[in-house]
VMD Tcl script that builds the backbone (N, CA, C; Angstrom):
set m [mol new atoms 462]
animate dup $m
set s [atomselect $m all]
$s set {name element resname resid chain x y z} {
  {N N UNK 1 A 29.772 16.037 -45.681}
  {CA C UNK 1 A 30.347 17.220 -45.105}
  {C C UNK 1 A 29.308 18.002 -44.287}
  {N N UNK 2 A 28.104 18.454 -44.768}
  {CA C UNK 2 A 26.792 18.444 -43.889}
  {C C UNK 2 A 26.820 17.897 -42.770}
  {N N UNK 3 A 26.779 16.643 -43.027}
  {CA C UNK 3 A 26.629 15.959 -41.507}
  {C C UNK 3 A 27.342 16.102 -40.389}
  {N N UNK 4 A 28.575 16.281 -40.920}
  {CA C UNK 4 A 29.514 16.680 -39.964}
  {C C UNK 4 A 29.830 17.851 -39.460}
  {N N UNK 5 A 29.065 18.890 -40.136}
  {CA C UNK 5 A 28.696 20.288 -40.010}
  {C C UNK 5 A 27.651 20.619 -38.656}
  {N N UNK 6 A 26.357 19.877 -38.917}
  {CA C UNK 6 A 25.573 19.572 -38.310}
  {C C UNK 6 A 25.749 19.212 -37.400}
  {N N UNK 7 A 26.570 17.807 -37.139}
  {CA C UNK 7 A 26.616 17.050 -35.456}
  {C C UNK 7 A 28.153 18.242 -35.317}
  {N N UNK 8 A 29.079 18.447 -35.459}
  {CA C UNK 8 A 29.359 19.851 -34.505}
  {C C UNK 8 A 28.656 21.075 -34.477}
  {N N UNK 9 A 27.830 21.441 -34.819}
  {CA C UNK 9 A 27.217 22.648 -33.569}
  {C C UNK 9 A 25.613 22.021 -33.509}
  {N N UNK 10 A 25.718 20.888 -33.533}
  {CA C UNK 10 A 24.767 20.083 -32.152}
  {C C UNK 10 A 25.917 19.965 -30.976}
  {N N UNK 11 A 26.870 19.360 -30.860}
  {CA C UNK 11 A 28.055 19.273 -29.306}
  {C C UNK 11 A 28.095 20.373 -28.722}
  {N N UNK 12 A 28.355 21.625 -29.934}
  {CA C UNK 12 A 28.342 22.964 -29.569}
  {C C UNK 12 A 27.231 23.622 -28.846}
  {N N UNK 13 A 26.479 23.477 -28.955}
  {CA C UNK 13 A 24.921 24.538 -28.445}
  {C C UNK 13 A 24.438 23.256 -27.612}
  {N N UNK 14 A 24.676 22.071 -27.298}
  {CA C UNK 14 A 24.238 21.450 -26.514}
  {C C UNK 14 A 24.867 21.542 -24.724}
  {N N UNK 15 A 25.880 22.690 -24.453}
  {CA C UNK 15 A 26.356 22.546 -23.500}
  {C C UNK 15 A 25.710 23.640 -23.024}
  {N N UNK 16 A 24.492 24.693 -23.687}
  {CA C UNK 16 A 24.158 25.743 -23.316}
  {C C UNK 16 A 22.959 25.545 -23.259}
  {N N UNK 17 A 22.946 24.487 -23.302}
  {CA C UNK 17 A 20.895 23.747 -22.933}
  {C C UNK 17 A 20.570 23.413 -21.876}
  {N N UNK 18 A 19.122 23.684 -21.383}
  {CA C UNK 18 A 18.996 23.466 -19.698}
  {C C UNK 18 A 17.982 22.804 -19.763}
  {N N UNK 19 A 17.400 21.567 -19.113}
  {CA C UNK 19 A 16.714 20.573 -18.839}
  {C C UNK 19 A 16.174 20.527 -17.454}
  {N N UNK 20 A 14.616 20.832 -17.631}
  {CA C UNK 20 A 13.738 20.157 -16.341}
  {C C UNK 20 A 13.449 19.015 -16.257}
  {N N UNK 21 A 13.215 18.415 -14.985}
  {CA C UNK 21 A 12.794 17.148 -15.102}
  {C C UNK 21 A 11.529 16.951 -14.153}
  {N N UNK 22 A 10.496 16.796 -14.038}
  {CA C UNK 22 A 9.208 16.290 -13.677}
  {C C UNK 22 A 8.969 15.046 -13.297}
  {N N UNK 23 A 8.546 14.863 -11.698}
  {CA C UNK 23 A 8.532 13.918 -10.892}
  {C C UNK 23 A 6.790 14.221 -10.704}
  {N N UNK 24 A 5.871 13.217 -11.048}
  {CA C UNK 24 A 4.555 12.751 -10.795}
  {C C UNK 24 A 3.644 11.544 -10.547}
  {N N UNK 25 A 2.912 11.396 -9.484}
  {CA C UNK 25 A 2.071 10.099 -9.341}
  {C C UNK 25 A 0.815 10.458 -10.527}
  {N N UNK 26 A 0.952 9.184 -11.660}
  {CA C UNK 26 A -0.630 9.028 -11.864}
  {C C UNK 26 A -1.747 8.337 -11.126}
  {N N UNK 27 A -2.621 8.308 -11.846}
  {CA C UNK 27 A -3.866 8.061 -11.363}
  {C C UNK 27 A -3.796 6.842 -11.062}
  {N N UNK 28 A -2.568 5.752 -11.396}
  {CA C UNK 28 A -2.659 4.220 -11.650}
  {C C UNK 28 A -1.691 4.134 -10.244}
  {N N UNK 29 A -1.021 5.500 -9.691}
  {CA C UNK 29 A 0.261 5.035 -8.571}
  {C C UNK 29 A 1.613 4.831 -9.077}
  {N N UNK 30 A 1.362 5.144 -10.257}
  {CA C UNK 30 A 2.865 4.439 -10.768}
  {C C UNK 30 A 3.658 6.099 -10.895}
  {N N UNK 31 A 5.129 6.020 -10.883}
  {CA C UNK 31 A 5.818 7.311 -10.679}
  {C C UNK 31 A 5.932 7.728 -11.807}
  {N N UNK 32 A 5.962 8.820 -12.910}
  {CA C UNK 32 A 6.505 9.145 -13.904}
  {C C UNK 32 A 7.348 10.225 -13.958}
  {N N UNK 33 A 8.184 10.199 -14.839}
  {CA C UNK 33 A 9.047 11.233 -14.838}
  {C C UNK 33 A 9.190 11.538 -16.021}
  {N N UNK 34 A 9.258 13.078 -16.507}
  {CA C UNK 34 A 9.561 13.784 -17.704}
  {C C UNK 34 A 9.944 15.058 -17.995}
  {N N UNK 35 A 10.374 15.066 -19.232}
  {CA C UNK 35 A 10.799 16.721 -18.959}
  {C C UNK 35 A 10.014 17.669 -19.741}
  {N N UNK 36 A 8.573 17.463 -19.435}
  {CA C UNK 36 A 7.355 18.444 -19.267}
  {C C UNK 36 A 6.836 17.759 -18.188}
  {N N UNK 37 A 5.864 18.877 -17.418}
  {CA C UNK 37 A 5.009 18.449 -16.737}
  {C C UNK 37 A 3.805 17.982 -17.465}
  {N N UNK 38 A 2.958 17.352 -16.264}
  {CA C UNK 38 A 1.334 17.091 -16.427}
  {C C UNK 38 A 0.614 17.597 -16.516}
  {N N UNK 39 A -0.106 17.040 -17.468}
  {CA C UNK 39 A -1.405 18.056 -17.993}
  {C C UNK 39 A -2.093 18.512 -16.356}
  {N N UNK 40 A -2.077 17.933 -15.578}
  {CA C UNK 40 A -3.041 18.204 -13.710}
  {C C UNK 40 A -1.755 19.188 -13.578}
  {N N UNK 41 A -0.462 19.525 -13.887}
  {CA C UNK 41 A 0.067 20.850 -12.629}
  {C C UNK 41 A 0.734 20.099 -11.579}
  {N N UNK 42 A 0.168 18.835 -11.040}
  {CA C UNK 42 A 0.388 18.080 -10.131}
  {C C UNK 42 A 2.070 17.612 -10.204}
  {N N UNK 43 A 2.850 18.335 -10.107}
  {CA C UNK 43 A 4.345 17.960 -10.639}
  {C C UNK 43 A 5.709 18.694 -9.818}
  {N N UNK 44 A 6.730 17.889 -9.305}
  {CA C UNK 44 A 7.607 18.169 -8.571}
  {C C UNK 44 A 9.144 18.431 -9.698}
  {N N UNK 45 A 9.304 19.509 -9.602}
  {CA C UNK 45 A 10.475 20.238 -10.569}
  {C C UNK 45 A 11.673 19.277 -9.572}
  {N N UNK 46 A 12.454 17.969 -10.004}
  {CA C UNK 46 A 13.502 17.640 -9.422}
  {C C UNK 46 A 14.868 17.985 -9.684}
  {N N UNK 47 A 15.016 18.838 -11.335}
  {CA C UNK 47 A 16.505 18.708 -11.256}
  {C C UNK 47 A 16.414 20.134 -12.261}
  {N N UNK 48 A 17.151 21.324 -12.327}
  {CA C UNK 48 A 17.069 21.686 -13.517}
  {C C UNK 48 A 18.651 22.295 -13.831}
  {N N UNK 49 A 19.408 21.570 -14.923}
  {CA C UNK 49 A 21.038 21.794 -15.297}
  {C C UNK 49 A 20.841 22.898 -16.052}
  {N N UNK 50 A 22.245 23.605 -15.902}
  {CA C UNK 50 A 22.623 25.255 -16.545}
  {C C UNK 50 A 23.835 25.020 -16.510}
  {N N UNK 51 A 24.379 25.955 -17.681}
  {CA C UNK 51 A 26.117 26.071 -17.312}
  {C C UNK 51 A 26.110 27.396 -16.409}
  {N N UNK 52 A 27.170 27.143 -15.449}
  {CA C UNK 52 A 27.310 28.584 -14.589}
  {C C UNK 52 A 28.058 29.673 -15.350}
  {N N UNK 53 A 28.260 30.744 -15.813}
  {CA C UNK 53 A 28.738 31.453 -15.978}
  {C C UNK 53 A 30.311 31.750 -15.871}
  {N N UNK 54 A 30.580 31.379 -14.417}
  {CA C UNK 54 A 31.708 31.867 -13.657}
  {C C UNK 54 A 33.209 30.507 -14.311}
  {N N UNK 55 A 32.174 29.207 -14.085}
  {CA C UNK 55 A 33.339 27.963 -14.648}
  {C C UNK 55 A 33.016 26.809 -15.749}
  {N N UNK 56 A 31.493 27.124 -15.494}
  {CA C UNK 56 A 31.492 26.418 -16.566}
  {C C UNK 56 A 30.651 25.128 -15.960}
  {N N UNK 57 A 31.018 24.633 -14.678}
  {CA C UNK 57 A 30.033 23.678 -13.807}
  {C C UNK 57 A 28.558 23.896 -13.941}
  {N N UNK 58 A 28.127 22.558 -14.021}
  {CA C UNK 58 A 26.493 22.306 -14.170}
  {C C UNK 58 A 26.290 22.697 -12.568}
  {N N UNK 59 A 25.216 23.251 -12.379}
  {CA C UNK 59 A 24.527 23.934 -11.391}
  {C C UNK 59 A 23.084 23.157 -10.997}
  {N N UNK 60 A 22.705 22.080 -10.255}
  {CA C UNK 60 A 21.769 21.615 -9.996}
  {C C UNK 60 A 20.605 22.422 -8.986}
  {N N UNK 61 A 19.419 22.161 -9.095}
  {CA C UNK 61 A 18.406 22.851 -8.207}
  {C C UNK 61 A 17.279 21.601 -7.975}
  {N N UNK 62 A 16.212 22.136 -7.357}
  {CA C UNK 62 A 15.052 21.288 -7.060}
  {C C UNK 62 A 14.971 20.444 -5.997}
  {N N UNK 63 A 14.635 19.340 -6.335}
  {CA C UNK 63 A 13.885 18.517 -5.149}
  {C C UNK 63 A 15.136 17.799 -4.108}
  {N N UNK 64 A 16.163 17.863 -4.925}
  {CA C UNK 64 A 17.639 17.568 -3.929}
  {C C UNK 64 A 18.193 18.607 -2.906}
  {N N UNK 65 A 17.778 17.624 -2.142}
  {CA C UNK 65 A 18.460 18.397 -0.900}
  {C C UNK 65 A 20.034 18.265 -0.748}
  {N N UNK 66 A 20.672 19.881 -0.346}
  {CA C UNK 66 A 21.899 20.526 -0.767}
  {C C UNK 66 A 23.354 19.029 0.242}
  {N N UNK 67 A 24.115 18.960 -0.992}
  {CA C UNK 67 A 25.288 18.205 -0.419}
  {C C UNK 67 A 24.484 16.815 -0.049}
  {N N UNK 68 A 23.222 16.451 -0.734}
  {CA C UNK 68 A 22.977 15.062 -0.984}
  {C C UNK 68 A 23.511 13.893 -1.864}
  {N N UNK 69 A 23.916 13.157 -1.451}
  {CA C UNK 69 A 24.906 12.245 -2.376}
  {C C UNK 69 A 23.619 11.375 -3.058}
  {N N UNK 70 A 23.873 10.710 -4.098}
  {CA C UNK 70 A 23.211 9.592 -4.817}
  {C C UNK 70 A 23.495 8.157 -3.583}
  {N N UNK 71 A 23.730 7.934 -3.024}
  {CA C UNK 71 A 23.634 6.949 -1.954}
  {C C UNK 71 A 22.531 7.593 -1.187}
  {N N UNK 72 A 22.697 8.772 -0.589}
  {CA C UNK 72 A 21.970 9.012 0.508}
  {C C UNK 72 A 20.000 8.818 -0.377}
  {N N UNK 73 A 20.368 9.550 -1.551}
  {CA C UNK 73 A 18.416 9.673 -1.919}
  {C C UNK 73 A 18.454 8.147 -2.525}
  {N N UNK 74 A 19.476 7.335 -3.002}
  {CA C UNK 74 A 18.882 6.232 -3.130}
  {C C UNK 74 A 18.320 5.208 -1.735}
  {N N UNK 75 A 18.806 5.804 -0.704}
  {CA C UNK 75 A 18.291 4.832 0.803}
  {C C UNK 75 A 17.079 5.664 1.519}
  {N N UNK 76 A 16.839 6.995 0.741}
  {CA C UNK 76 A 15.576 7.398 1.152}
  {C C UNK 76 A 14.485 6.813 0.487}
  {N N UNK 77 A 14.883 6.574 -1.118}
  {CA C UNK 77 A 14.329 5.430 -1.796}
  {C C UNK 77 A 13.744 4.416 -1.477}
  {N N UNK 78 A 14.586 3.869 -0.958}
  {CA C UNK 78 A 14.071 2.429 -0.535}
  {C C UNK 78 A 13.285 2.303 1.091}
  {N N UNK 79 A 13.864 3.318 1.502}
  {CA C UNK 79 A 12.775 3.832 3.043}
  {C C UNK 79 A 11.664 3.508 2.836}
  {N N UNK 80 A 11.334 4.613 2.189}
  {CA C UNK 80 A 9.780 5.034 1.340}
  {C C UNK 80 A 9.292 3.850 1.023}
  {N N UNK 81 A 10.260 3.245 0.354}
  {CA C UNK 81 A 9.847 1.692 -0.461}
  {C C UNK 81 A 9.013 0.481 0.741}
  {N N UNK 82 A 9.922 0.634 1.775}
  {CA C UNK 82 A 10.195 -0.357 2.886}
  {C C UNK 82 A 8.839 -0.276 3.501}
  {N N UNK 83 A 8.533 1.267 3.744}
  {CA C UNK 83 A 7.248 1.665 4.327}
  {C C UNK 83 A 6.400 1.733 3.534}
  {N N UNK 84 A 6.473 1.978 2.340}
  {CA C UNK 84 A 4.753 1.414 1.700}
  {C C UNK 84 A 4.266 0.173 1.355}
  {N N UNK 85 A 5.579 -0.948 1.640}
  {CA C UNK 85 A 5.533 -2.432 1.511}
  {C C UNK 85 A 4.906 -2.811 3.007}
  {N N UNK 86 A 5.371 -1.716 3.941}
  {CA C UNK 86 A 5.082 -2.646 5.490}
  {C C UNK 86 A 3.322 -1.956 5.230}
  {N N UNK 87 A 3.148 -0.283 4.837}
  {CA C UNK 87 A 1.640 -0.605 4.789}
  {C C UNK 87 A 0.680 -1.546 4.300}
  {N N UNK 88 A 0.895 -1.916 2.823}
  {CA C UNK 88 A 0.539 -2.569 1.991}
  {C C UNK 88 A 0.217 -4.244 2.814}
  {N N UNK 89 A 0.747 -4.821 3.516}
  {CA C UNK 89 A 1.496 -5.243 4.438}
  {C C UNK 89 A 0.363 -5.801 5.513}
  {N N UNK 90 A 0.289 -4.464 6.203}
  {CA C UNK 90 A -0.889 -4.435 7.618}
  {C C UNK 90 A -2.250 -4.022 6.451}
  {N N UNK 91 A -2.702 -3.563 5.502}
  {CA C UNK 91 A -3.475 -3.311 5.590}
  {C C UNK 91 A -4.235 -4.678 4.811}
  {N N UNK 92 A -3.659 -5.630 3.891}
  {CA C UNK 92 A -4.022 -7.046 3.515}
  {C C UNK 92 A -3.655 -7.851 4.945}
  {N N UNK 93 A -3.201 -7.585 6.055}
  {CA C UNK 93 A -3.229 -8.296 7.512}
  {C C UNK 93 A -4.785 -8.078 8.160}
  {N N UNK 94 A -4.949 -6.924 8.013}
  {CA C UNK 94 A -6.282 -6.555 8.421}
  {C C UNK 94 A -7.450 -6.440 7.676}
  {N N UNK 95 A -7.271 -6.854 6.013}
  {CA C UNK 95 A -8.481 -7.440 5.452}
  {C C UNK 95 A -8.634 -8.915 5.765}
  {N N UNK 96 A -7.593 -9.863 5.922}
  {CA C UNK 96 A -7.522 -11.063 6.108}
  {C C UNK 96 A -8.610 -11.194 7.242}
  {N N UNK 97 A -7.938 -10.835 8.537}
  {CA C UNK 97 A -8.351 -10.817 9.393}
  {C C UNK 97 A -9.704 -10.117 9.633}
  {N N UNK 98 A -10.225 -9.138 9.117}
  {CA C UNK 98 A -11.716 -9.177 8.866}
  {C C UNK 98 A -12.263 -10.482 8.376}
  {N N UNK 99 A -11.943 -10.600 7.080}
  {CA C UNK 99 A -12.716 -11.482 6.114}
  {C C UNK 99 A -12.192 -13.272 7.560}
  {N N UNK 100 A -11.573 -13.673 8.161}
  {CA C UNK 100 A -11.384 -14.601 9.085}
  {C C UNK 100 A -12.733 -14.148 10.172}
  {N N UNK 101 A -12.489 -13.302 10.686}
  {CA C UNK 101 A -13.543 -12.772 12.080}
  {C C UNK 101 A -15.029 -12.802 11.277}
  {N N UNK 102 A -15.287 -12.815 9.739}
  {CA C UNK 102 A -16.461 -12.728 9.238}
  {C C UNK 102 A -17.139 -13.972 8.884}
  {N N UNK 103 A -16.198 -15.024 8.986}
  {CA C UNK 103 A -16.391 -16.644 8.816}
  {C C UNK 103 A -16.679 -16.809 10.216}
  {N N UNK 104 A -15.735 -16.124 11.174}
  {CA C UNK 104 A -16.122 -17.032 12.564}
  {C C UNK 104 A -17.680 -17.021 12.660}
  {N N UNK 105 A -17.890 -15.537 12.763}
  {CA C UNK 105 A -19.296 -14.573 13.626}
  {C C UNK 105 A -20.312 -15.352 12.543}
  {N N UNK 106 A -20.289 -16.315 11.271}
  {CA C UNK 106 A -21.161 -16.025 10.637}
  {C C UNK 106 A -21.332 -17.575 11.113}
  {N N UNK 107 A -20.407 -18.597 11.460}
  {CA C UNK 107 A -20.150 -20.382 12.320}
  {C C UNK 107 A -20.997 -19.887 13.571}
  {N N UNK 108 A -21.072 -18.932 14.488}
  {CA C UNK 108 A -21.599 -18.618 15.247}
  {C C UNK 108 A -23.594 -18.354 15.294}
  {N N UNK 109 A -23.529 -17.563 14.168}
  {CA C UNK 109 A -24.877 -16.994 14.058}
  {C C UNK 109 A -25.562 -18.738 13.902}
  {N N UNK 110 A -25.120 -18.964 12.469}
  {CA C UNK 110 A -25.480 -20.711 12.109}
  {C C UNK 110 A -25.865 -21.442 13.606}
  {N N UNK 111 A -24.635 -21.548 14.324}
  {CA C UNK 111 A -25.107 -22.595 15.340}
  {C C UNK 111 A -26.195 -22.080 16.495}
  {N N UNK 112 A -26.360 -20.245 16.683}
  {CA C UNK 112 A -27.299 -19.826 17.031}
  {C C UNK 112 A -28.822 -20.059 16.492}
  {N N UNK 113 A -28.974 -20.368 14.999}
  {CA C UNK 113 A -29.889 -20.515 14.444}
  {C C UNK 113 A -30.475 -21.808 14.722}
  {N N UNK 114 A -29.646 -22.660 14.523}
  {CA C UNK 114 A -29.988 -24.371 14.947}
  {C C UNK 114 A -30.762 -24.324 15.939}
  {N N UNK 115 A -29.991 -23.496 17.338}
  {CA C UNK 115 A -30.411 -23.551 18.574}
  {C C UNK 115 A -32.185 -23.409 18.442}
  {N N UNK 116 A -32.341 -22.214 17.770}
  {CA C UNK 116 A -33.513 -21.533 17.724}
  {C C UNK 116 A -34.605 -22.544 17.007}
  {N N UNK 117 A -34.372 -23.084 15.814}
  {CA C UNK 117 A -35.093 -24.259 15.094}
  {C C UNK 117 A -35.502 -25.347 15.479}
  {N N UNK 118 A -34.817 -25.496 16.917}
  {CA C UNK 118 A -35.343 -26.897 17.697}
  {C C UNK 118 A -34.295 -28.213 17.066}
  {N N UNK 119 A -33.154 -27.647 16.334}
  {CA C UNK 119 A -32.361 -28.788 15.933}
  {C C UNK 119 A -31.880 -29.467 16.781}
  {N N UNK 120 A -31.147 -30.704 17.070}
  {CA C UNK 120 A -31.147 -31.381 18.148}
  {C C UNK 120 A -29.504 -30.895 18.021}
  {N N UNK 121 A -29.085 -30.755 19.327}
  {CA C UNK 121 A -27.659 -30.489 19.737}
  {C C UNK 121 A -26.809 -31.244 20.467}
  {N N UNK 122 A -25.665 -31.614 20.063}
  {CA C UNK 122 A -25.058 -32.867 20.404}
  {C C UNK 122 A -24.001 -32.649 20.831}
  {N N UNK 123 A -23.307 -32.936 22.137}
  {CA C UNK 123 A -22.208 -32.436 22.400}
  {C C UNK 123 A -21.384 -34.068 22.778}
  {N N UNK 124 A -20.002 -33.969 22.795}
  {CA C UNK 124 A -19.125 -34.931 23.145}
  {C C UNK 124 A -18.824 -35.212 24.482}
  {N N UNK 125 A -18.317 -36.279 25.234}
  {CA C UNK 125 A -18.063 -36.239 26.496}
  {C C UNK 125 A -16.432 -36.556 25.871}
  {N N UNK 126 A -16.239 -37.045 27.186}
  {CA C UNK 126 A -14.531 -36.984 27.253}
  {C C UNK 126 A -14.213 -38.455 26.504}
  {N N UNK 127 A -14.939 -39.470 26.689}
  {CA C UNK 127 A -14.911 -40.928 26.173}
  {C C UNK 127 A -15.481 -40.695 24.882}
  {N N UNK 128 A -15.780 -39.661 24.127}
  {CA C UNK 128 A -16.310 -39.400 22.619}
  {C C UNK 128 A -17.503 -39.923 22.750}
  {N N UNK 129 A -18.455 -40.108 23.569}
  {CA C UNK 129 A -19.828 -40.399 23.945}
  {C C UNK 129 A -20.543 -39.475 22.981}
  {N N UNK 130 A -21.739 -39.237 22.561}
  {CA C UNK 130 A -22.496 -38.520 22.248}
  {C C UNK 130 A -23.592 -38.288 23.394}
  {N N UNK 131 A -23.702 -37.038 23.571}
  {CA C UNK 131 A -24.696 -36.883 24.375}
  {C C UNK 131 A -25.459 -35.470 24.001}
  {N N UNK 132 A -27.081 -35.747 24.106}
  {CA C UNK 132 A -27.627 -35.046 23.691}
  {C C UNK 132 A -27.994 -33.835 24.106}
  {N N UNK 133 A -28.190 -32.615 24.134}
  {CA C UNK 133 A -28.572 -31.574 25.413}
  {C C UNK 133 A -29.817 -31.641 26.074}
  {N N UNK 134 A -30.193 -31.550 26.414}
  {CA C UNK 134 A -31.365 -31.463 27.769}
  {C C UNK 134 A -32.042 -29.973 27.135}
  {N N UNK 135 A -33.424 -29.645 27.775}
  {CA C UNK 135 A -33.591 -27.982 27.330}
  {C C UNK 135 A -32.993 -26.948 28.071}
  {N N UNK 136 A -32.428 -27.545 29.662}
  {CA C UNK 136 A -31.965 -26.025 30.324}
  {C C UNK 136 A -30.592 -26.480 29.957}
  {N N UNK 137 A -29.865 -26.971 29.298}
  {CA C UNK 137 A -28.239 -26.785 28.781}
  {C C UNK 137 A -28.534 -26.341 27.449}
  {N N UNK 138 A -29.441 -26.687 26.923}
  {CA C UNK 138 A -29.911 -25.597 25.261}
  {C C UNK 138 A -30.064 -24.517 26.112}
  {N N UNK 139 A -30.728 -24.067 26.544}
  {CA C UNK 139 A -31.046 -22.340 26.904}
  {C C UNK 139 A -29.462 -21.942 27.173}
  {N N UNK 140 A -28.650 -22.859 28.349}
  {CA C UNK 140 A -27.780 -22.056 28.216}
  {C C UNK 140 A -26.797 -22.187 27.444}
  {N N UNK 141 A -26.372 -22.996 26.554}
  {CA C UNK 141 A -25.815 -22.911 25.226}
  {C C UNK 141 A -26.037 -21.769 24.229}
  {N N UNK 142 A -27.568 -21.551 23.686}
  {CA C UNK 142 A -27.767 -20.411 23.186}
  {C C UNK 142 A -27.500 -19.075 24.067}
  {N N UNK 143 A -27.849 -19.437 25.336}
  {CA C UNK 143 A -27.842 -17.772 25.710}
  {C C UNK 143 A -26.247 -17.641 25.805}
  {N N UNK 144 A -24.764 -18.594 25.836}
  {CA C UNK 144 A -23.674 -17.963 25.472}
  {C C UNK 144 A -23.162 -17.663 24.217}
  {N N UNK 145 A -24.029 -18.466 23.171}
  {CA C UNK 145 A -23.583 -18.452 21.893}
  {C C UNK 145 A -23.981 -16.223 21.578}
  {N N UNK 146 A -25.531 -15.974 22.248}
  {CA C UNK 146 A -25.721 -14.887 22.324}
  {C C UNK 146 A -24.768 -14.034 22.324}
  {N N UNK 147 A -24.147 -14.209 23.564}
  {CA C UNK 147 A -22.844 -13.311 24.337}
  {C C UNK 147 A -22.130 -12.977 23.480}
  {N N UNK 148 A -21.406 -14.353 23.119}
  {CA C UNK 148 A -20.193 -14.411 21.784}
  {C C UNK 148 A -20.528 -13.726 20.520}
  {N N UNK 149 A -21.938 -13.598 20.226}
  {CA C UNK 149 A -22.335 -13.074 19.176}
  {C C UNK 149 A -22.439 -11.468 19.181}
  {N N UNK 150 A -22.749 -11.249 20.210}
  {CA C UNK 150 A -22.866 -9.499 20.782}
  {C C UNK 150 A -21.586 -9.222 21.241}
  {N N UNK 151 A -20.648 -9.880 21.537}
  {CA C UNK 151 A -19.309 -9.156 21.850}
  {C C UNK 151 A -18.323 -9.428 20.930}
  {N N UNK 152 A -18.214 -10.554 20.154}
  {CA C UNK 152 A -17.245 -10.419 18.916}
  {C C UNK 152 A -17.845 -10.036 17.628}
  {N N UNK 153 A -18.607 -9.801 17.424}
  {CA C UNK 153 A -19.372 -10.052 16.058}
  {C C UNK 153 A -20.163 -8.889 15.822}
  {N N UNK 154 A -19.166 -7.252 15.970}
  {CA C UNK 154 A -20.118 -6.260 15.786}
  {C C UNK 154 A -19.704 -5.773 14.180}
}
mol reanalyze $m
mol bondsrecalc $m
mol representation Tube
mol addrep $m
């Protein structure tokens, strides 16, 4: 009989309860949500329910923008989503592509070094001949390997 005492005026006093909810990035990137904030302050108040007075309707506030449907913030959702996937995206495009341009310039320096050591340099003809360089096609071999080295390889 208790119990049933109990869970009605829990139904009862639960329609006169109001709930924040707390939208935060941690330190890891990941989103959390709760209904306290973070110990940092660092926290976006998204929703907070009341009964209205006048009918009785829950009364929403916060981070929703007015006459926003649940379709519309779920496709801002995935916006957001879309664009931190396309950063994520270019910015492993452009480590690649460093760490690629850092293999070339470094095939470059190498065959600059040879040049310099007196290694013998061997180039192909069109019949897959081997032919050896001469010293004024070494000079100018190194002095373009130079070029290539000072203009791609800063």
């Amino acid at each position: 009989m208790r119990f049933l005492l109990g869970v009605s005026l829990l139904f009862v006093f639960s329609g006169h309860v109001s709930a924040d909810v707390y939208r935060w990035v941690d330190k890891d990137g990941k989103v959390q949500y709760s209904d306290r904030p973070p110990l940092s302050g660092e926290a976006k108040k998204l929703k907070k329910t009341t009964k209205d007075a006048g009918n009785g309707a829950p009364v929403t506030g916060g981070a929703a923008k007015p006459g926003a449907s649940a379709a519309d913030l779920e496709l801002e959702f995935r916006k957001r989503k879309m664009e931190k996937e396309d950063a994520e995206k270019k910015t492993q495009a452009e480590k690649d592509n460093a760490e690629k341009n850092k293999g070339y310039c470094n095939n470059l320096r190498g065959e600059l070094q040879a040049h310099k050591n007196g290694v013998r340099i061997v180039q192909y003809s069109d019949r897959g001949e081997r032919l050896a360089l001469g010293d004024n096609e070494r000079a100018q071999s190194q002095a373009r390997l130079e070029q290539r080295i000072a203009k791609e390889c800063q």
